[in-house]
C-alpha positions in Angstrom: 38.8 -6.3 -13.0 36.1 -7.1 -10.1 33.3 -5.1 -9.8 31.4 -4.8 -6.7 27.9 -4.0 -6.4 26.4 -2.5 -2.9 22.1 -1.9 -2.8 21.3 0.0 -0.3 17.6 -0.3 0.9 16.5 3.1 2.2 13.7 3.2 3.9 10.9 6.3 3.9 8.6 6.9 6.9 5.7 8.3 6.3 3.2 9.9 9.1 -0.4 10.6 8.0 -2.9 12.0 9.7 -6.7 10.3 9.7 -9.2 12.7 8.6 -13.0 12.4 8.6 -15.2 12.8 5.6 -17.8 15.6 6.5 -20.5 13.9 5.1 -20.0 10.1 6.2 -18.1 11.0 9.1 -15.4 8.2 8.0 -12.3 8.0 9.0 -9.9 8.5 5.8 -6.3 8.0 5.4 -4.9 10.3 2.6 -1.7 8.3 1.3 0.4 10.5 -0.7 0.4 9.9 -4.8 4.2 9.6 -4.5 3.7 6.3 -2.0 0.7 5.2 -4.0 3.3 4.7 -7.0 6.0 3.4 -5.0 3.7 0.6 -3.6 2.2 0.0 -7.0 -0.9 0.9 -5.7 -4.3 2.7 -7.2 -6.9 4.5 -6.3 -9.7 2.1 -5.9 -7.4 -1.1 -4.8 -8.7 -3.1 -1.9 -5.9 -2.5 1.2 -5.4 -4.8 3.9 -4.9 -3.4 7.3 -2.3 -6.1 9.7 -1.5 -5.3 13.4 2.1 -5.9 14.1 1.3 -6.1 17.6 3.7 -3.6 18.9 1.9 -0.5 18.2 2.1 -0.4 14.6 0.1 -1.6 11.7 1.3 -2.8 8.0 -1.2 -1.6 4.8 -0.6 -3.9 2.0 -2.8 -4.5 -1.1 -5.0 -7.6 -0.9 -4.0 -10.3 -2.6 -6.3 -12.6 -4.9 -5.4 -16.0 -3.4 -6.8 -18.2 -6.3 -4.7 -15.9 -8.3 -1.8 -15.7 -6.2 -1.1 -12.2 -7.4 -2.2 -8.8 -5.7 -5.7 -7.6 -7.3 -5.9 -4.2 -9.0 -7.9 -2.8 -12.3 -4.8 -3.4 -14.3 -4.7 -7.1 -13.9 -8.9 -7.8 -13.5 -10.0 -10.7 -16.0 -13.8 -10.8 -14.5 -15.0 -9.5 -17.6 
């Protein structure tokens, strides 16, 4: 018997509002705990802003490039 195996990539979009700290007046992008986890990301990870240049703008987390691997607390060996 064959068995056939379909993925189906679904894609979320999420929309976030900037919001400004009250006492920095910073601009500060809230991203939701349930797309921090989906990204693998972590509170204190360094994000890297890239302009698509048609309107839009990717956030990815920066990526150690002696390391070739994204950085984050988990995976820090400076110590």
């Amino acid at each position: 018997m064959l068995k056939c195996w379909t993925s189906i990539l679904v894609t979320k979009i999420y929309k976030i509002k900037l919001e400004e700290d009250p006492g920095s007046d910073d601009l500060v992008l809230p991203i939701p705990t349930e797309l921090l986890n989906q990204m693998g990301w972590d509170i204190g990870d360094d994000l890297v802003w890239t302009d698509n240049f048609d309107g839009s703008y990717s956030l990815a987390k920066e990526v150690d490039k002696l390391k070739k691997k994204a950085y984050n607390k988990h995976n820090d060996d400076s110590n």
